[in-house]
C-alpha positions, -999 to 999 in steps of 0.1 A, spaced: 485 -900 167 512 -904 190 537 -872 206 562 -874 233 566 -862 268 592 -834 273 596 -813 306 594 -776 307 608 -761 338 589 -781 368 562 -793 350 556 -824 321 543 -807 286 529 -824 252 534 -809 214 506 -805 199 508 -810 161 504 -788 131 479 -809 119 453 -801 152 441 -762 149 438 -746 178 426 -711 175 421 -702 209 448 -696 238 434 -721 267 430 -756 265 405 -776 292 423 -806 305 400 -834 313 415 -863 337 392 -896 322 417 -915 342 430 -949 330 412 -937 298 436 -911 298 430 -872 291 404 -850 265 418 -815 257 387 -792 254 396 -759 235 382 -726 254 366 -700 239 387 -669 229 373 -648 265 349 -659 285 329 -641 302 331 -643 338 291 -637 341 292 -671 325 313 -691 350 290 -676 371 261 -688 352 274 -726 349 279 -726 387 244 -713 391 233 -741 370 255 -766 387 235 -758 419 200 -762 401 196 -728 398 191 -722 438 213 -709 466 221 -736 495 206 -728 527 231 -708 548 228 -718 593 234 -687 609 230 -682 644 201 -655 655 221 -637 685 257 -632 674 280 -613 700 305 -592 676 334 -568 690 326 -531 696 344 -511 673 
């Protein structure tokens, strides 16, 4: 299926056809580079819990270990 490039103020932009539903308002764009792009269709809200979740996961479930210095000299307020 082929479409053409337009611009739209600063930016480039696609038109989707009818024939692709799209029920939600957000598209992912995925950059596969010379393989071009995948448009992944987002859920109608998400929940930010859930980003929160996926970047939990991302990390393997842990928090990284965090160097702080024992004696810290802070201003007097």
């Amino acid at each position: 299926m082929k479409t053409k490039i337009f611009k739209s103020g600063n930016s480039k932009a696609v038109r989707i056809p009818a024939s692709i539903q799209l029920s939600g308002p957000e598209v992912e764009i995925v950059d596969l580079g010379a393989d071009g792009v995948l448009l992944k269709e987002l859920a109608q809200t998400r929940d930010p819990w859930d980003l929160f979740r996926e970047g939990l996961a991302e990390l393997g479930g842990e928090w990284p270990e965090r160097a702080q210095e024992k004696d810290q000299k802070r201003p007097e307020w």
